[in-house]
N, C-alpha and C positions, 0 to 999 in steps of 0.2 A: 601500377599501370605503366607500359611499357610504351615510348611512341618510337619506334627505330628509324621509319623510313617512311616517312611523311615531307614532305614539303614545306620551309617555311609558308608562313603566311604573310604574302607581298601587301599588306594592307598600307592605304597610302595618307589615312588619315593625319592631322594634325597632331600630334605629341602620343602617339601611339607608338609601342616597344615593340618591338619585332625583334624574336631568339626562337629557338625551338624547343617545346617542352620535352623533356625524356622520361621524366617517372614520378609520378607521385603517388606516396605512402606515409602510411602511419607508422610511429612508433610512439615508446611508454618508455620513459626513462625512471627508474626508481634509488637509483644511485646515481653514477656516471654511464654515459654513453658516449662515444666518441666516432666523429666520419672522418674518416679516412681522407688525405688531400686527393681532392679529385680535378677531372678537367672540365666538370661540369662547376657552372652556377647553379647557389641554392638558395631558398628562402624558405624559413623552419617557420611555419606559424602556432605558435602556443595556443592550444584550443581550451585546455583544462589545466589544472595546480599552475607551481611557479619552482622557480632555481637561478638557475645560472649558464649565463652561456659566456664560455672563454673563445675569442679567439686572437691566436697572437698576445701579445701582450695588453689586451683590452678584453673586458668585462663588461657585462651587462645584463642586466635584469630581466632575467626571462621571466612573464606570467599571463596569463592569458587575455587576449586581446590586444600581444603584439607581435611582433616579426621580426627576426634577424636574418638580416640578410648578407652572403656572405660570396667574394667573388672566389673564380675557380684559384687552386693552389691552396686552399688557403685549409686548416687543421680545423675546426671547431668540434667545441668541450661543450656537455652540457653535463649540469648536475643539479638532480632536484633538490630542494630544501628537505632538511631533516624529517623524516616519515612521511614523506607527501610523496607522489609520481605528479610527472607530467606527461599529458597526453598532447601528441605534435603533430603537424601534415607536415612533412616531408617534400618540396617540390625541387625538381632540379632539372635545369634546364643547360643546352649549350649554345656557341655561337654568340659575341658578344653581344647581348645587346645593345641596340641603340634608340635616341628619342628620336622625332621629328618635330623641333619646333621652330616656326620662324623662319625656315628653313633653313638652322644649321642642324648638324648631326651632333648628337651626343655619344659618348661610349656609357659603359656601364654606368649606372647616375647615385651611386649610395656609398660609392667610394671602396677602399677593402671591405668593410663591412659598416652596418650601420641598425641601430633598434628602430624600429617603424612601431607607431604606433597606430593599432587600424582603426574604424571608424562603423558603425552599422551597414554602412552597402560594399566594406570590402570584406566586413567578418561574411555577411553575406552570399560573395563572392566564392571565399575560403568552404562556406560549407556545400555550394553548387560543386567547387573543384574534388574536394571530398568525398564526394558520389561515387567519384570513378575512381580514387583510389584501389589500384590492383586488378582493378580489371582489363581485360582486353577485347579494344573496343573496333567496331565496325568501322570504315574508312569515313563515312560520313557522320558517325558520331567523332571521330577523331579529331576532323575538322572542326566541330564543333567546341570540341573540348582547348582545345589551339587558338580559336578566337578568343572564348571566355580566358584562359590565362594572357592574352595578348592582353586582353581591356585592365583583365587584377593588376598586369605589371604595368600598364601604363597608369592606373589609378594608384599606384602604391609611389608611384616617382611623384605624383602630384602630391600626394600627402608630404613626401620627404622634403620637397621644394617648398612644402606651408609652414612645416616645423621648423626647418632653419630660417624661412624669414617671419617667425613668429616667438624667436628666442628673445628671453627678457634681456633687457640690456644687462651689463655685467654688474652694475652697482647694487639692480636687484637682488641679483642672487647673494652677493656679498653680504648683504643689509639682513637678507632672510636665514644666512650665516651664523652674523655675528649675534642677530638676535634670540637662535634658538640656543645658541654658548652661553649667549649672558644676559637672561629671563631675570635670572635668577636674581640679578644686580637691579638698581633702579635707573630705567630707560625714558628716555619723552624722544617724543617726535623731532623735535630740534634738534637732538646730538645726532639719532641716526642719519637726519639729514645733511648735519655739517662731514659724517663720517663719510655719506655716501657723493660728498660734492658738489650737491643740487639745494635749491633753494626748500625749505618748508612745506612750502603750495606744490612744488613739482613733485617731490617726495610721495606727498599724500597720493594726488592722483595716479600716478604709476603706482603704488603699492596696493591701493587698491584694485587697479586695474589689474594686475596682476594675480593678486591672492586671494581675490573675489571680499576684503575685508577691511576697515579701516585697522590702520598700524593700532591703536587702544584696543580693538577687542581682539584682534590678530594676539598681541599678548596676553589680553586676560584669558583669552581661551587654553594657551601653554599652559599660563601658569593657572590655571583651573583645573585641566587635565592632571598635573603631575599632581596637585592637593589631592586631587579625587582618585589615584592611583595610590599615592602613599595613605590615605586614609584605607586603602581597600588591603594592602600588602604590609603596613607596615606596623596600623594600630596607634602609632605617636599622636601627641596632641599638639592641638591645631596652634598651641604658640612656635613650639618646634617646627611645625610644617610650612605655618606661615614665613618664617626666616629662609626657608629651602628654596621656595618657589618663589621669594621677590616681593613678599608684603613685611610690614614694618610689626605687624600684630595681629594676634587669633582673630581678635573682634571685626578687623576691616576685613581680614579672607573671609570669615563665617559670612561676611554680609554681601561680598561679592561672590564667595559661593552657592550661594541662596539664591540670589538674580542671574547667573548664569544654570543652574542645574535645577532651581525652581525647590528645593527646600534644604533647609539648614543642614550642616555636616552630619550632626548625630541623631535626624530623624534618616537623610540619607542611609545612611550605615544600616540603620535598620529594614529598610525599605527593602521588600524582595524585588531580586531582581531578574530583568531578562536577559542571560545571559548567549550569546556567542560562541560557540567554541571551534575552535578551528583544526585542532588536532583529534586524532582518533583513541590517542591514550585522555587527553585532560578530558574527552564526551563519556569516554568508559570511566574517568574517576569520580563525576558529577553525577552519574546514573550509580557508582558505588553508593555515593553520599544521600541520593535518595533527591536527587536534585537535577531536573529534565531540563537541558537548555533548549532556547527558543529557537537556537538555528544549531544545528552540529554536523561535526564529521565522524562518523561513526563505521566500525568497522563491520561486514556482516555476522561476524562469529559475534559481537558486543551485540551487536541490531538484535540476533537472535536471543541471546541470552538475557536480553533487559525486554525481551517484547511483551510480555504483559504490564511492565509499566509503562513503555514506549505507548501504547493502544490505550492506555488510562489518558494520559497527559500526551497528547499530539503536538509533534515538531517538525518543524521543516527539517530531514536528514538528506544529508550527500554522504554519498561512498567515497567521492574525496574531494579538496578542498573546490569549492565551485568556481566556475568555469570564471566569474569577472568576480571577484570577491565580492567587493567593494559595493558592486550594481547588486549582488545575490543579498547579501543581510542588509544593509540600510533599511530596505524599506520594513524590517521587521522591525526598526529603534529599537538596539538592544542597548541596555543599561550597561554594559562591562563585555568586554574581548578577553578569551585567552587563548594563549597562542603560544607556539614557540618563540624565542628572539628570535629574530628575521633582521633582515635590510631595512637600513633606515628610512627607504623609500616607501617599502613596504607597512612599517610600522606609524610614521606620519598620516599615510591613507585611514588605515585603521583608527588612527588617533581623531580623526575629523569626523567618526562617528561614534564612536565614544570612548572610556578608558581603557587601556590595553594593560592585561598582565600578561607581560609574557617573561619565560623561564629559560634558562639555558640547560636543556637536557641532558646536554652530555657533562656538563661539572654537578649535576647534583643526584646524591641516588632518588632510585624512584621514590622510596617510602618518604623522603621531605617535601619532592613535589608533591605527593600526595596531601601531604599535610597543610603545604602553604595552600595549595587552593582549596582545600577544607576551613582554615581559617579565615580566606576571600569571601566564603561564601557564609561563613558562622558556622561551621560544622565540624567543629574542633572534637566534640565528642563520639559523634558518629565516627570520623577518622578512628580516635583511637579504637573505638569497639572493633572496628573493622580491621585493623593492624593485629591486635590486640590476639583475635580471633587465627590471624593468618599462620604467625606464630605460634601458636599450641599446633597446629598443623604441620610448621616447618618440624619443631622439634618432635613428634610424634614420628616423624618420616627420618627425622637424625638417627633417631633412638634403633629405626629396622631397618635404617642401610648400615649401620653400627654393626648388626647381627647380622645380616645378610651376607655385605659384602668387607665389612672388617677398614681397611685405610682405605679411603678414598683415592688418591691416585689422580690422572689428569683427566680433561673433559674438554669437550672443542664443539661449537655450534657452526657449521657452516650449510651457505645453500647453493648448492652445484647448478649447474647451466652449463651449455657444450661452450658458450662463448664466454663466459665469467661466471665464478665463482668466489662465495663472499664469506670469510672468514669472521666470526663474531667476536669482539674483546667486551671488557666489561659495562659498558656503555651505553650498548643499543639495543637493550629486550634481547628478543629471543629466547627468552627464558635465562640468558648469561648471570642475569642479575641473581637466579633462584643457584642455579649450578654453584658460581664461585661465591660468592658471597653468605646465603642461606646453606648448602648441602653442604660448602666448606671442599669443593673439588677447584684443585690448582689446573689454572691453564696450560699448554703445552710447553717445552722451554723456549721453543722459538716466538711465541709469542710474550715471552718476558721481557725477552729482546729487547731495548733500545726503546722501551715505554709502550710499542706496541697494539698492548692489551688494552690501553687507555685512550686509543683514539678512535674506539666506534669499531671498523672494520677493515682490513685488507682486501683487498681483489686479488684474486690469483687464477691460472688457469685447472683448468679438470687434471692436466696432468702434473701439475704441483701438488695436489692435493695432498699426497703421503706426505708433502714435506712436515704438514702442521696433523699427524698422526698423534694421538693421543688413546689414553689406556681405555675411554670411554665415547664413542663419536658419537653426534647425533646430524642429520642427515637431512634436510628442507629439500624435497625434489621438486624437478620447472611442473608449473599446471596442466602446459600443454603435453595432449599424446606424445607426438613425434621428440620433442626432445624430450621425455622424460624418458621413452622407451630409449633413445640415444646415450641418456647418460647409465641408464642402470645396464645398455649393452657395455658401457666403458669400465664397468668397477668387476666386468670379470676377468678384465687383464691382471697381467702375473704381479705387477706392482699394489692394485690391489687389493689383490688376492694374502700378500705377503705382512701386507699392515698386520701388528699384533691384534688390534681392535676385532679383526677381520676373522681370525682363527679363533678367538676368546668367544665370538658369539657379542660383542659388544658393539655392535653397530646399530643405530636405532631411525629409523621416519619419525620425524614428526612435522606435522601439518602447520602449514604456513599461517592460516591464520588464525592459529589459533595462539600462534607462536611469536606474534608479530608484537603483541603489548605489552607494556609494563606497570599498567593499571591492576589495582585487589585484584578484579574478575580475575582476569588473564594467570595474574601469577599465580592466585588458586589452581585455574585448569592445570597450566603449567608443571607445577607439584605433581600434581594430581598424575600427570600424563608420564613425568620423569619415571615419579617410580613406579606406576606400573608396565613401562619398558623395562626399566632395570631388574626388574624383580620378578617380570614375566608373566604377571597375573594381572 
């Protein structure tokens, strides 16, 4: 939405913002996105997933259900979390603002930048403003649209003036510190309080007040969580477990285990469970396993392909990670989370409903995470049948690109866009995992480059692309018409045109989502899809 030549709005209320809105839109960050320093103010409100937003030398937590708000000049970075997007409104306004309260004037009120956290009647607000995103609107729907952003910003300054004077004093945070560091150690109320300054009595009620929990179950609940994670990931017994997470012996955890999670460790373990998932690969490996979680992020190509057991066993599914996590699954009480690693902020929230495994994607190949969350869930043997199974397929497909095509030679995943374009190392799906590792085809030499291959991805522009030329390409084009037709008018330039890939007949599409996992399903289709590109049947 465009407002070019509109009027401010001279409203004279009490702590009401008066700026001039200019444009609000949507965008979807699935990687990096980045705006450009402008002369406009902006405020990015996270509608959907989570990441990261850089600006300047400050970071901050983007996820949905807050805002960063960010004044003119200024660069910001945003980057979704590993396989997630984010979906954002866009609002950008000029003219500095100012408040009216008291009767002094304020200038802009959130400093360079600052995270808001919004509330029900501004997410509210956010999806009334949302409406007209991109549109172009009548002079007196205009006005109208210029009031409601007038009241967002001046409701979003009152929430920014609650948060800072709603910060716990410093000792708090310190206390909540040192005691998620040293659980592990044995704590009493006393020392934190001699640590934090304060007396005993004043201790207690600020920490409560604060963490909505008395300082005793505040710990037993850590060190309950990490028991009941290491029991799920690790298998060790409960004398060893007990020393990790801060008891003296098996016998005292089992019994506070029991009174906080309501049955003893090794009828738990057995106990099926309702499981969380929060990624779109760990949904596709637990529907591998034969194993429907109660909340998931599930991809449509996965949705389709599991949908007669998805309709046997009903789940609440999102296509991606839900819009307030945290408000989205709780109310299903799920028994266990999986997830990727994330922010500790992130992973804390998750933890206060109940245990979190999460995996670091990129150091480990797919087929272990596979395995580890087959052994989470007791399905160690299903795993292997299903690995088991993959492999006679991989080799099967060795054995006729052997005859087919003789030395395998190099291979490159990337997926073009007019604005970026994403180079794939061994890392991040794509199928990369089946190409170099299973089919035994070396990456390109620039991507060996300086470790490269092993950090996920590159960004590059459309017309770098030759640079990362290799003997075998394959090719992810944007969804959209307009620039899909854009980039396939770009690759009949002379450059190319000139790729060996290009003259060989060795350029290959393939489909984004089907190309997107690193889960059984996927790396089956995957196979499946490589060679009959390559092989042309």
């Amino acid at each position: 939405m465009s407002l070019k030549n509109v009027p401010v709005l001279n409203t004279a209320l009490p702590g009401r913002v008066h700026c001039r809105l200019r444009r609000v839109y949507k965008q979807m960050v699935e990687s990096f996105v980045i705006a450009e320093n402008s002369d406009d103010y902006s405020i990015t409100v996270i509608v959907a997933g989570h990441g990261i937003a850089y600006i300047g030398d400050k970071s901050y937590e983007a996820e949905c259900g807050t805002a960063i708000a960010v004044a003119k000049g200024s660069l910001i970075t945003f980057r979704a979390a590993p396989y997630h997007s984010m979906h954002m409104l866009r609002i950008e306004f000029s003219e500095e603002p100012v408040v009216q309260a008291a009767g002094a004037v304020k200038k802009w009120p959130f400093e360079e930048s600052a995270r808001l956290n919004l509330n029900r009647h501004t997410l509210q607000m956010t999806a009334n403003l949302e409406r007209h995103a991109h549109f172009e609107l009548e002079q007196e729907q205009t006005f109208e649209v210029q009031a409601l952003f007038s009241e967002f910003l001046s409701k979003l300054h009152e929430l920014h003036g609650k948060e800072k004077h709603s910060v716990a004093q410093p000792w708090i945070e310190q206390a909540l510190l040192y005691i998620k560091n040293h659980y592990r150690e044995p704590l009493t109320r006393k020392q934190l309080a001699a640590i934090s300054g304060v007396s005993a009595e004043h201790f207690s009620r600020e920490f409560k007040k604060h963490s909505g929990k008395t300082f005793k179950g505040y710990v037993t609940e850590l060190r309950i969580r990490a028991a009941q994670e290491q029991l799920l990931g690790t298998k060790s017994d409960l004398v060893e477990i007990a020393m990790q997470v801060g008891y003296q012996d098996g016998f005292y955890l089992s019994r506070k285990f029991k009174q906080f999670v309501g049955a003893a460790p090794t009828i738990y373990l057995k106990k099926p469970k309702k499981i969380a998932s929060l990624t779109y690969n760990y949904s596709a490996s637990l529907l591998a396993l034969g194993v429907t979680p109660s909340v998931g992020v599930v991809s449509s190509w996965i949705f389709n392909h599991f949908r007669g057991v998805i309709k046997e066993q009903p789940a609440k599914w999102h296509d991606n990670v839900p819009n307030c996590v945290f408000e989205s699954i709780r109310p299903f009480k799920p028994d266990l989370i999986i997830d990727y690693t994330s922010t500790e902020e992130r992973s804390t929230e998750l933890r206060a409903i109940a245990p979190l495994i999460s995996l670091p994607f990129e150091e480990l190949p797919w087929d272990e995470q596979f395995r580890y969350i087959a052994d989470v869930v007791d399905k160690g043997t299903e795993a292997n049948d299903c690995l088991n199974r993959l492999q006679a397929l991989i080799e099967e497909a060795s054995e006729r690109l052997d005859r087919e095509i003789g030395k395998r030679g190099t291979a490159v995943v990337i997926d073009l866009g007019i604005e970026t374009c994403y180079v794939y190392g061994d890392k991040w799906g794509r199928g990369t995992h089946m190409l170099y590792d299973s089919l035994q085809f070396t990456p390109p030499e620039c991507l060996l480059k300086d470790g490269q291959c092993t950090i996920g991805y590159i960004e590059t522009s459309l017309e770098a692309v030759p640079a990362f030329a290799a003997d075998h390409m394959f090719f992810g084009l944007p969804e959209h018409g307009q620039e899909r037709s854009d980039v396939l008018a770009f690759m009949n330039k002379e450059s190319w045109r000139r790729m060996a890939a290009v003259q060989n007949n060795h350029v290959y599409f393939i489909k984004n989502d089907i190309f997107y996992g690193f889960d059984p399903a996927s790396t089956e289709k995957q196979l499946m899809d490589i060679m009959r590109l390559m092989t042309r049947r």
